[in-house]
Structure formats: C-alpha cells, structure tokens
mmCIF file of the N, C-alpha and C atoms, coordinates in Angstrom:
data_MODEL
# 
_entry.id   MODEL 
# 
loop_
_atom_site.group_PDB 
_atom_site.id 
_atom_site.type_symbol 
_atom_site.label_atom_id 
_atom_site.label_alt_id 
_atom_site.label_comp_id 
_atom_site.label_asym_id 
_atom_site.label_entity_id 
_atom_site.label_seq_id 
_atom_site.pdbx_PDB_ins_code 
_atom_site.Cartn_x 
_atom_site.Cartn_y 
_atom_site.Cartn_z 
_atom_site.occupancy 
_atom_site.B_iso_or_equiv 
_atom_site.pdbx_formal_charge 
_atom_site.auth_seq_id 
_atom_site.auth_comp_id 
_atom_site.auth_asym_id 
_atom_site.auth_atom_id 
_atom_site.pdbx_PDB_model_num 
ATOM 1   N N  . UNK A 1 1  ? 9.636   38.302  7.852   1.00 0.00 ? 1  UNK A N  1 
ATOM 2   C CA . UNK A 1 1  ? 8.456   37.628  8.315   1.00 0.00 ? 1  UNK A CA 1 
ATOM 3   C C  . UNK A 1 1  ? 8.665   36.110  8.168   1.00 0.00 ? 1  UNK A C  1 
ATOM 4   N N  . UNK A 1 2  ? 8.496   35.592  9.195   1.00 0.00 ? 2  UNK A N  1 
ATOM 5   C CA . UNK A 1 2  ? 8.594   34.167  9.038   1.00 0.00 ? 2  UNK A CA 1 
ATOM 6   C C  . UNK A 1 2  ? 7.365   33.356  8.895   1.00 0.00 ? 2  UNK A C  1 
ATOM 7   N N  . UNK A 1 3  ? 7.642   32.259  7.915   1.00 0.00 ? 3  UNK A N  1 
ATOM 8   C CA . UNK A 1 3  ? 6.015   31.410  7.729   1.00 0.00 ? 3  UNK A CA 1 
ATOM 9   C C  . UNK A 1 3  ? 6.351   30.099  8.324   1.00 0.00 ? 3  UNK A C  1 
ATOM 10  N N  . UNK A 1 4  ? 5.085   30.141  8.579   1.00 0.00 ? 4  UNK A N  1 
ATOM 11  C CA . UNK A 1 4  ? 4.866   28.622  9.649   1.00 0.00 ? 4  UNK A CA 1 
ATOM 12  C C  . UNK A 1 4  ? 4.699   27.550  8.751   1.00 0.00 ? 4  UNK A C  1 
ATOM 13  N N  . UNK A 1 5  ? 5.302   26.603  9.279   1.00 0.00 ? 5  UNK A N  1 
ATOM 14  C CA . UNK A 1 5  ? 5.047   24.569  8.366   1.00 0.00 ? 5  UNK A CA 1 
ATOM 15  C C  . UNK A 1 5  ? 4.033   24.172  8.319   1.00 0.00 ? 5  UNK A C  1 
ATOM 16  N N  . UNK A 1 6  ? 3.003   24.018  7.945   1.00 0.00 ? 6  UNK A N  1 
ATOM 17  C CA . UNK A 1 6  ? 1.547   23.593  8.133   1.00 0.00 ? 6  UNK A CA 1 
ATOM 18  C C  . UNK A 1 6  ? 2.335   22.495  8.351   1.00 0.00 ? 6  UNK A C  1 
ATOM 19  N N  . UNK A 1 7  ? 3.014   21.471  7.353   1.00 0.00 ? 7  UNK A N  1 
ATOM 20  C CA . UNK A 1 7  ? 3.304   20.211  7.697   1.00 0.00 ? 7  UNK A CA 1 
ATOM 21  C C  . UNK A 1 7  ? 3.546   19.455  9.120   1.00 0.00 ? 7  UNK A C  1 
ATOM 22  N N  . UNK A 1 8  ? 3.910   20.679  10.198  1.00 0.00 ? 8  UNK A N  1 
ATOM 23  C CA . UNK A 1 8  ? 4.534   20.459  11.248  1.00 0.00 ? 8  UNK A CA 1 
ATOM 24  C C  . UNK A 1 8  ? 3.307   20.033  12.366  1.00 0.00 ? 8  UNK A C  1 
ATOM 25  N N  . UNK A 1 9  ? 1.974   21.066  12.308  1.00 0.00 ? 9  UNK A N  1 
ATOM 26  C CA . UNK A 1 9  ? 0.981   20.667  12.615  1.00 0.00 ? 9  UNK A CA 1 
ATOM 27  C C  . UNK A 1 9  ? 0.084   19.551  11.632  1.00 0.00 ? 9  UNK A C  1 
ATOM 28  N N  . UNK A 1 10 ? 0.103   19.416  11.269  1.00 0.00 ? 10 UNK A N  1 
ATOM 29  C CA . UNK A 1 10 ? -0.430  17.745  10.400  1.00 0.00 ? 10 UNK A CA 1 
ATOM 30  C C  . UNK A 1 10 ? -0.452  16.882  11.136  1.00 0.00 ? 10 UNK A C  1 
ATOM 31  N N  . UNK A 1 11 ? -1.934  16.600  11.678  1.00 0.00 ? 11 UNK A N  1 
ATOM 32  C CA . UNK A 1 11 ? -1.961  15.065  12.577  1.00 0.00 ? 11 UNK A CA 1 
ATOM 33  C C  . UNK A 1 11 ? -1.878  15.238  14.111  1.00 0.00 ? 11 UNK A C  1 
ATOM 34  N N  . UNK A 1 12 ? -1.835  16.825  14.243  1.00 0.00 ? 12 UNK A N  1 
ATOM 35  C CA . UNK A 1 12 ? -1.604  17.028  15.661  1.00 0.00 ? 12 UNK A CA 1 
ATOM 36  C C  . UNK A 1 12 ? -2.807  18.290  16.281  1.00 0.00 ? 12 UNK A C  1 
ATOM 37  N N  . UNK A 1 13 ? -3.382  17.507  17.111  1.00 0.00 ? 13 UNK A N  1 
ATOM 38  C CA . UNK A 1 13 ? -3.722  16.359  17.719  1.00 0.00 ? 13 UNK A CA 1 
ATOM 39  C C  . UNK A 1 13 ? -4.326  15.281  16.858  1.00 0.00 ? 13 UNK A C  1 
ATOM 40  N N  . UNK A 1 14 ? -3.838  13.807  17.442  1.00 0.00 ? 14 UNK A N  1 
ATOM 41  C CA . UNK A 1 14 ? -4.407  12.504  16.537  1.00 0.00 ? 14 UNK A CA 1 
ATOM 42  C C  . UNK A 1 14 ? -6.076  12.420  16.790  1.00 0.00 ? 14 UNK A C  1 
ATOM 43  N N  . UNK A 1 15 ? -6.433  11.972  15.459  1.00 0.00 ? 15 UNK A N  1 
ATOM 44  C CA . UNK A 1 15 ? -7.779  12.475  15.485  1.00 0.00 ? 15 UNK A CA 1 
ATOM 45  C C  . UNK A 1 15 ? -8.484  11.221  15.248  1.00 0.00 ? 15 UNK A C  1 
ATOM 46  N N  . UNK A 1 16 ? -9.096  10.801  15.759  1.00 0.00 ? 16 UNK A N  1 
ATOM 47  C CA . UNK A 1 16 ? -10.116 9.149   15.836  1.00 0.00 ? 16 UNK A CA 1 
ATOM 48  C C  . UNK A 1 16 ? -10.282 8.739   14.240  1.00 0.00 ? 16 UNK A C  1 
ATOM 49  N N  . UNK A 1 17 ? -10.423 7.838   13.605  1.00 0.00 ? 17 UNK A N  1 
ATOM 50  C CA . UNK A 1 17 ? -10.797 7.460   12.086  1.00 0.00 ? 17 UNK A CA 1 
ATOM 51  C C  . UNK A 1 17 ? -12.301 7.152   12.362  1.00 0.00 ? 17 UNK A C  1 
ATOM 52  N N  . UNK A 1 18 ? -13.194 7.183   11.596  1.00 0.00 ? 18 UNK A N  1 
ATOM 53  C CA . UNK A 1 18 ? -14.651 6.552   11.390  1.00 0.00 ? 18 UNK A CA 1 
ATOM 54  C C  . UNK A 1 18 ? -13.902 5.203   11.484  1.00 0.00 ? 18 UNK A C  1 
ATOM 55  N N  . UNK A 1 19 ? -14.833 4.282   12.326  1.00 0.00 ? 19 UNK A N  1 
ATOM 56  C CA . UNK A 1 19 ? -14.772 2.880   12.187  1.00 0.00 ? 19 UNK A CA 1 
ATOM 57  C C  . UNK A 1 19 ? -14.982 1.910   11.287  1.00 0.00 ? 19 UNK A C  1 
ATOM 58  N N  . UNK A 1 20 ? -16.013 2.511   9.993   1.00 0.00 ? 20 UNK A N  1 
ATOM 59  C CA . UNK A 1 20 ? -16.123 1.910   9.048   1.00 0.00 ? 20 UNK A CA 1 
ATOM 60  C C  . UNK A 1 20 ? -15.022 1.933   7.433   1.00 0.00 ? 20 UNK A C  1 
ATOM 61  N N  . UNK A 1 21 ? -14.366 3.305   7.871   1.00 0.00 ? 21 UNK A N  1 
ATOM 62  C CA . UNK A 1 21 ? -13.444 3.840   7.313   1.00 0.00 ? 21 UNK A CA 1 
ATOM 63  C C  . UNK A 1 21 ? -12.437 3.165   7.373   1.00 0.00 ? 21 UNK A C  1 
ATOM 64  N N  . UNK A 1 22 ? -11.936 2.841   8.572   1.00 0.00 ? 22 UNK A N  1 
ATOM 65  C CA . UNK A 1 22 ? -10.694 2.025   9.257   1.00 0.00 ? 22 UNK A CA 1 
ATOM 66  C C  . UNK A 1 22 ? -10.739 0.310   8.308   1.00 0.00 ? 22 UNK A C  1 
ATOM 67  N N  . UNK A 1 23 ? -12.079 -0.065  8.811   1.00 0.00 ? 23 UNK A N  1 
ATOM 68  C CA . UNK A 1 23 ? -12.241 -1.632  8.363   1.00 0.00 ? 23 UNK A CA 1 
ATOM 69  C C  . UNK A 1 23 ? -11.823 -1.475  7.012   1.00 0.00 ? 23 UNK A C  1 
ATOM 70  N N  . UNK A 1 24 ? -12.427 -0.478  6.006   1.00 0.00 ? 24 UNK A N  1 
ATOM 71  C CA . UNK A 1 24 ? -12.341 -0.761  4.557   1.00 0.00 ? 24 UNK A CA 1 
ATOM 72  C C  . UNK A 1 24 ? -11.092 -0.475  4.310   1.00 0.00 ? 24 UNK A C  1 
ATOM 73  N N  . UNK A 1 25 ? -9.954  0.298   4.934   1.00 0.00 ? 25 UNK A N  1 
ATOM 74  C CA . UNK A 1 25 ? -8.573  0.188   4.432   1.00 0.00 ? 25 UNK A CA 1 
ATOM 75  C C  . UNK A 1 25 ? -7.816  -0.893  4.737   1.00 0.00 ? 25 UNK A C  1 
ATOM 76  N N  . UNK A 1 26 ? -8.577  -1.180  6.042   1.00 0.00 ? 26 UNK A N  1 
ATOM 77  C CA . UNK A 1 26 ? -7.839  -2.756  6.567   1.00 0.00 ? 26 UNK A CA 1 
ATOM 78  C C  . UNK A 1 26 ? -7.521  -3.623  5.702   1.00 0.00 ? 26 UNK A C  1 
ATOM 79  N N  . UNK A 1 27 ? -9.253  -3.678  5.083   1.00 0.00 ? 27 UNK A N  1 
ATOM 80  C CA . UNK A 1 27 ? -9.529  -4.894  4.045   1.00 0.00 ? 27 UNK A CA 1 
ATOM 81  C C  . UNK A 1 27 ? -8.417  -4.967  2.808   1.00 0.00 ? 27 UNK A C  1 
ATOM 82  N N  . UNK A 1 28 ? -8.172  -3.374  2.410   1.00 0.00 ? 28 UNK A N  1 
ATOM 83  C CA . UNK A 1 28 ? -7.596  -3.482  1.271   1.00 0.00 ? 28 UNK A CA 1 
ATOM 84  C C  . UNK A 1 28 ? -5.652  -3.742  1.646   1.00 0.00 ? 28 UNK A C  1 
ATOM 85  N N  . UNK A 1 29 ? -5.886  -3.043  2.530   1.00 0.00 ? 29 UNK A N  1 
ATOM 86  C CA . UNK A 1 29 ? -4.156  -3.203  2.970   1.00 0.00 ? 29 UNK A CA 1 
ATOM 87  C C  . UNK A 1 29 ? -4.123  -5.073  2.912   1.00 0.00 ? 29 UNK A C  1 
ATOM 88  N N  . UNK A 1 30 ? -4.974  -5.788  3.576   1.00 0.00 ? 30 UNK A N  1 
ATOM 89  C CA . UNK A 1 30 ? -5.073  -7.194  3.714   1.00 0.00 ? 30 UNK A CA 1 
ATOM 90  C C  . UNK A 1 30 ? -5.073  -7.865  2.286   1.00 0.00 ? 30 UNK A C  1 
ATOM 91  N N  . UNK A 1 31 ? -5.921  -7.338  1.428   1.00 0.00 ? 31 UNK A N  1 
ATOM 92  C CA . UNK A 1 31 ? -6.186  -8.141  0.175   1.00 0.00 ? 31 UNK A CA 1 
ATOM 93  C C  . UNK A 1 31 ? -4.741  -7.768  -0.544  1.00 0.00 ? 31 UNK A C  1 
ATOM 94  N N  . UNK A 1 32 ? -4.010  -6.377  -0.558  1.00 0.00 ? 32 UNK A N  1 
ATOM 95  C CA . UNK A 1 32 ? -2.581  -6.358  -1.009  1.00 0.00 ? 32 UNK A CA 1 
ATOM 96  C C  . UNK A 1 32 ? -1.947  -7.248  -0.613  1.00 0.00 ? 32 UNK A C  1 
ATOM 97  N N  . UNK A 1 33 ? -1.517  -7.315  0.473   1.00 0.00 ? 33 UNK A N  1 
ATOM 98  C CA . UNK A 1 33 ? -0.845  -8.327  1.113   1.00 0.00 ? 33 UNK A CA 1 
ATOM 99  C C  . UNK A 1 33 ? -0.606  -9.694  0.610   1.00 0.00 ? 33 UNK A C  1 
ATOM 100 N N  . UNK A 1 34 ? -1.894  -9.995  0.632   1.00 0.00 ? 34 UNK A N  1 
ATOM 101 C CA . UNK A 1 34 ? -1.842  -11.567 0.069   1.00 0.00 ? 34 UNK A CA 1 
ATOM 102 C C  . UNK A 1 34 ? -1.830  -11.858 -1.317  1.00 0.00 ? 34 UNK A C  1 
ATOM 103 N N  . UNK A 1 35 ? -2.134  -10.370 -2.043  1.00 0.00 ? 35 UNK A N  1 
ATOM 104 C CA . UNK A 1 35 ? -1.463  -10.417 -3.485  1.00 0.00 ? 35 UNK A CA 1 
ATOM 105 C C  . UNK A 1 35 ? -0.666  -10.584 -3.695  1.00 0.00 ? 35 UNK A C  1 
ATOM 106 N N  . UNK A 1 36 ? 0.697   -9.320  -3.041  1.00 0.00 ? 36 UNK A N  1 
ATOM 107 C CA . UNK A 1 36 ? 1.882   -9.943  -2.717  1.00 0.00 ? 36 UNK A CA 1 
ATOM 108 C C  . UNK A 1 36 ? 2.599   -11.333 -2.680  1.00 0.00 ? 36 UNK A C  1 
ATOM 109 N N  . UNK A 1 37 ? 1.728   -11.805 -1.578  1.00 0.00 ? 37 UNK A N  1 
ATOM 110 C CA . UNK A 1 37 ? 2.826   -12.899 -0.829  1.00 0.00 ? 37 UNK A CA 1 
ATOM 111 C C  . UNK A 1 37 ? 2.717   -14.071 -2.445  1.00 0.00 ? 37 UNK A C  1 
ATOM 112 N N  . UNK A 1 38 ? 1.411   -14.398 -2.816  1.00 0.00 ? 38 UNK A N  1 
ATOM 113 C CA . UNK A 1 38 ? 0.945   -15.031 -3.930  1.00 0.00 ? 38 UNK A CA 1 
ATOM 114 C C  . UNK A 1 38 ? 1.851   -14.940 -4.697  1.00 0.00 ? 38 UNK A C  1 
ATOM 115 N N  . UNK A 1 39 ? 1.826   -13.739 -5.421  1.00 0.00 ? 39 UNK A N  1 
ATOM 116 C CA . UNK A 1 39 ? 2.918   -13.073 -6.147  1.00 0.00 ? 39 UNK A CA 1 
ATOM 117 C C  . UNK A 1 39 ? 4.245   -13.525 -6.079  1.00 0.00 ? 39 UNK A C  1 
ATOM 118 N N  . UNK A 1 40 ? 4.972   -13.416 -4.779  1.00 0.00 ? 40 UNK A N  1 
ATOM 119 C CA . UNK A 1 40 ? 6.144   -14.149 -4.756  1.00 0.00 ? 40 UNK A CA 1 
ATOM 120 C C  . UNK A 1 40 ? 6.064   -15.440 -4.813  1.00 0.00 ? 40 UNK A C  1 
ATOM 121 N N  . UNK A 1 41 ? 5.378   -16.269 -4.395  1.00 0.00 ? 41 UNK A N  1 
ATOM 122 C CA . UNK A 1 41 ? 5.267   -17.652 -4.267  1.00 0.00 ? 41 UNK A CA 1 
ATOM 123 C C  . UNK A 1 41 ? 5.703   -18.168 -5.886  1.00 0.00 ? 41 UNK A C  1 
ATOM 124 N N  . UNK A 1 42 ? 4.557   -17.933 -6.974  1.00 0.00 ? 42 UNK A N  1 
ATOM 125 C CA . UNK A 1 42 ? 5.096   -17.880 -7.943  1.00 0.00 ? 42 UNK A CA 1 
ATOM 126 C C  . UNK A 1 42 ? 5.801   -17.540 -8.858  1.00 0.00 ? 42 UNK A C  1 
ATOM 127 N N  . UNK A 1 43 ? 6.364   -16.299 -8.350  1.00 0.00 ? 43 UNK A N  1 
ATOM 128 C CA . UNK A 1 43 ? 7.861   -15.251 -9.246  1.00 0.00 ? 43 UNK A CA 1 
ATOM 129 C C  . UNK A 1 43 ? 8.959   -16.300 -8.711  1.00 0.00 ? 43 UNK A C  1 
ATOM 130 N N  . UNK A 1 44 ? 9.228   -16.574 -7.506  1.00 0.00 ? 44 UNK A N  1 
ATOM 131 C CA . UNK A 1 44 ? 10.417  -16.757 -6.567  1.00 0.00 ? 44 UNK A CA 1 
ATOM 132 C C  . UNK A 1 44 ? 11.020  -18.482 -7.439  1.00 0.00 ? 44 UNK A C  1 
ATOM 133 N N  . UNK A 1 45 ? 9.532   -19.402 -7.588  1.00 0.00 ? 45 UNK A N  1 
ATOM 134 C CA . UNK A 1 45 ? 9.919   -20.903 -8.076  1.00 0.00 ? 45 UNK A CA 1 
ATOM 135 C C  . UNK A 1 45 ? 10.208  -20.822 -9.411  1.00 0.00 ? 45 UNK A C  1 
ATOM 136 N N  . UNK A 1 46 ? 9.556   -19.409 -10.021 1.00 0.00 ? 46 UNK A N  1 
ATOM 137 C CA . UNK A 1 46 ? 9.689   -19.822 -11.271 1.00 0.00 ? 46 UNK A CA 1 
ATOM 138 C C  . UNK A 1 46 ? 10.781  -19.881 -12.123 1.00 0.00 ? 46 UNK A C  1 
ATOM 139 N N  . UNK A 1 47 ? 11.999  -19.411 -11.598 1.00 0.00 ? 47 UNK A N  1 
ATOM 140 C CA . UNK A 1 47 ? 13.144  -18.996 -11.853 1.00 0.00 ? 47 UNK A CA 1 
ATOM 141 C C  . UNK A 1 47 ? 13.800  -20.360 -11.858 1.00 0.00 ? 47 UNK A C  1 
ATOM 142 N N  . UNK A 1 48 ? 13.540  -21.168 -10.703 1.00 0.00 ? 48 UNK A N  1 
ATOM 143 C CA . UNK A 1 48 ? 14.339  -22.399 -10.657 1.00 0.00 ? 48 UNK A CA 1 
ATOM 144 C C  . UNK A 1 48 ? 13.336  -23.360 -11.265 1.00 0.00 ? 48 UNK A C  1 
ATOM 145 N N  . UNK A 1 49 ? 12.411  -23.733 -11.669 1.00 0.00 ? 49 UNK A N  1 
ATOM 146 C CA . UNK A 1 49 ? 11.758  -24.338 -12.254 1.00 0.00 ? 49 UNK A CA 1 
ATOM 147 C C  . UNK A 1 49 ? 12.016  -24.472 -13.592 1.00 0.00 ? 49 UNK A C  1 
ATOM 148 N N  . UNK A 1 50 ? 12.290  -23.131 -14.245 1.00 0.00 ? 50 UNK A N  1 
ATOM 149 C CA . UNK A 1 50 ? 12.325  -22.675 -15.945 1.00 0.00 ? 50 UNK A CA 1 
ATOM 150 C C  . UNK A 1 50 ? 14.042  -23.434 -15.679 1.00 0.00 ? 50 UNK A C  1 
ATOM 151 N N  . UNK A 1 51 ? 14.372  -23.084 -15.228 1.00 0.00 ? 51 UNK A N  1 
ATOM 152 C CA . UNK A 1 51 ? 15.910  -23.007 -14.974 1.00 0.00 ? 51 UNK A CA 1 
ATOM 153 C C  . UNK A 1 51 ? 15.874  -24.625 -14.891 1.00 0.00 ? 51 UNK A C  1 
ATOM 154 N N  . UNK A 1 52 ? 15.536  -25.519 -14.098 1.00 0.00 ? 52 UNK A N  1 
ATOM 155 C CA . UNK A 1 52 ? 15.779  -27.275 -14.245 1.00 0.00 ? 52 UNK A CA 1 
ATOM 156 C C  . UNK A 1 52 ? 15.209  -27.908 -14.982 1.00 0.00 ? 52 UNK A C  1 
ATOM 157 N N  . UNK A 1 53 ? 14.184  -27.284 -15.980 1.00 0.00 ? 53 UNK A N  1 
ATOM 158 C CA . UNK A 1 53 ? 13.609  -27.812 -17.422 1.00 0.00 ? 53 UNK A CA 1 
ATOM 159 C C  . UNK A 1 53 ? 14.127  -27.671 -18.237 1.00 0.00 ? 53 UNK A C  1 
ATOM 160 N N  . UNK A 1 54 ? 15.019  -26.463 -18.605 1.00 0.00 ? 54 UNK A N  1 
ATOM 161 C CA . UNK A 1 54 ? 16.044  -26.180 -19.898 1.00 0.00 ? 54 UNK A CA 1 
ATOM 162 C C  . UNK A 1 54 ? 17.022  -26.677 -19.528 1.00 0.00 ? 54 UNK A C  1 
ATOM 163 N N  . UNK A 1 55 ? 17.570  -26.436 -18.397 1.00 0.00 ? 55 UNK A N  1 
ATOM 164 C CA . UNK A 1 55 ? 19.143  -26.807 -18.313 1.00 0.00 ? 55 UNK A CA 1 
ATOM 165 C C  . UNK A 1 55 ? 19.543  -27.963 -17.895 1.00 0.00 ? 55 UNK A C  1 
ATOM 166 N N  . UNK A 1 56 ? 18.909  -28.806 -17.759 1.00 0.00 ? 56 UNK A N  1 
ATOM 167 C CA . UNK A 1 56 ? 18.571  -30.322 -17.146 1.00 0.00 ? 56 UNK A CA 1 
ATOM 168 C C  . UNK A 1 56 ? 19.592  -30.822 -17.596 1.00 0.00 ? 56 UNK A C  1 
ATOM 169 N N  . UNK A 1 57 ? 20.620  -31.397 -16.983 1.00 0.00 ? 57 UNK A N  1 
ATOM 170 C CA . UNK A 1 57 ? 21.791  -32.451 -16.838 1.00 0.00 ? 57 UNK A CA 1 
ATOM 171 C C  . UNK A 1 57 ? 20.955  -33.414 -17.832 1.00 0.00 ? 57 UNK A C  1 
ATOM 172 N N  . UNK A 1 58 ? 21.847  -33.917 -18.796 1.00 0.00 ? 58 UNK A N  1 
ATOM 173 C CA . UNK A 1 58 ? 21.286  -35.100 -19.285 1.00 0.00 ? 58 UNK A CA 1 
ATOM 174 C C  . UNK A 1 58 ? 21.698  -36.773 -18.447 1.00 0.00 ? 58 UNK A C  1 
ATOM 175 N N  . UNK A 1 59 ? 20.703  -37.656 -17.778 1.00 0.00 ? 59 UNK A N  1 
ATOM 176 C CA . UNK A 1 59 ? 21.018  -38.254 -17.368 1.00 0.00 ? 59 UNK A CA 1 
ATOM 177 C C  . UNK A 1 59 ? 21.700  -39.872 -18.437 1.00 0.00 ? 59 UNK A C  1 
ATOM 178 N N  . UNK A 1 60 ? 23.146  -40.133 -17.768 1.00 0.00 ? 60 UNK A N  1 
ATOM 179 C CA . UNK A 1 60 ? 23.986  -40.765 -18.796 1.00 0.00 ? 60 UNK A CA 1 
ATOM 180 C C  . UNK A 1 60 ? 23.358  -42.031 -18.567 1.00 0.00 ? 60 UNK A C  1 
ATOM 181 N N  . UNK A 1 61 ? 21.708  -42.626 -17.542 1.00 0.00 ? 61 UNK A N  1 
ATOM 182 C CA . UNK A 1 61 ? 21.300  -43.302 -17.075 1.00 0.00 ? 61 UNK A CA 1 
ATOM 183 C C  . UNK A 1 61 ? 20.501  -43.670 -18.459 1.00 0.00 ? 61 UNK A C  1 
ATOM 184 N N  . UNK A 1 62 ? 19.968  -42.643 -19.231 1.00 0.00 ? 62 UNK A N  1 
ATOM 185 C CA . UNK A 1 62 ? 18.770  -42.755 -20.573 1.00 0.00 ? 62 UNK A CA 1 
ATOM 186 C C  . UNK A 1 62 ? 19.132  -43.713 -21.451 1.00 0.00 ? 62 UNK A C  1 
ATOM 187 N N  . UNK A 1 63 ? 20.530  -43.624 -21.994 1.00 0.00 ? 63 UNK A N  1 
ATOM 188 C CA . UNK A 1 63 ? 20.185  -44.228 -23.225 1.00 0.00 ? 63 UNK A CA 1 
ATOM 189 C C  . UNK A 1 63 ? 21.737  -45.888 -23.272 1.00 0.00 ? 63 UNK A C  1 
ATOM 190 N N  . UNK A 1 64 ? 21.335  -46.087 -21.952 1.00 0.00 ? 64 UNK A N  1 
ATOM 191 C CA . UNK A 1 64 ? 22.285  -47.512 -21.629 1.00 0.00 ? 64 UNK A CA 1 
ATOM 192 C C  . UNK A 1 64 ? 21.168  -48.791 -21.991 1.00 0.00 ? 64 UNK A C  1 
ATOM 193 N N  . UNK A 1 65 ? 21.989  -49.735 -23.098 1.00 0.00 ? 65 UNK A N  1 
ATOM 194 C CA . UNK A 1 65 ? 21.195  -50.734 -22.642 1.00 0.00 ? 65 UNK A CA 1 
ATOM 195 C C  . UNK A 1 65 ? 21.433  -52.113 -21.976 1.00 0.00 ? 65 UNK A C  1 
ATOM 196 N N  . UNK A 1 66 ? 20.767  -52.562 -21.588 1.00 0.00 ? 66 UNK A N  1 
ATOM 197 C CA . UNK A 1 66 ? 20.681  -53.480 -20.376 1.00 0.00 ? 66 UNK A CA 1 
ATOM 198 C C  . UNK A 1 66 ? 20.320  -54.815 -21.315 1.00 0.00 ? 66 UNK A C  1 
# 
C-alpha cells in the first residue's frame, strides 16, 4: 500500500492571505530588517575602530621638540 505526501499537496492551490494578516508580517519582516542592517552598521566599524584605538602607531611627531 502506498501513502501519499501530504507535503506534496501543501499550498496547492495558492490560497489568498487576509489582508490584514499580510500587512502585520510585512511590518515585522520590515522592522527585522532594519534591525539587521543597524546591527551591522555597528558590529562591522567596531572591529576597526577597537582595532585603531589599541593598536595606534605611535606618532614619532608627539614627543619632538621644536
């Protein structure tokens, strides 16, 4: 006896979303997003930032006097 995939029918036929349904995932897919991008903005500098405060070349310009 062979059994059928439910998985295979899943989604078939595509079936309309409630419209108000749709907006509120929008919103949240949107508000991720820009968590994200935020997120990198400050992960991505902070690496080279931490990185040219500690490791800072000492300039041989500091301690000449004139």
């Amino acid at each position: 006896m062979k059994q059928r995939n439910p998985f295979k029918t899943l989604g078939h036929p595509p079936k309309e979303v409630p419209k108000d349904l749709k907006e509120s995932v929008m919103r949240e897919v949107e508000a991720l997003k820009l968590l994200t991008d935020m997120t990198s903005l400050f992960t991505k500098g902070y690496g080279n930032t931490m990185g040219n405060i500690l490791f800072q070349p000492k300039n041989s310009n500091e301690h000449k006097t004139e």
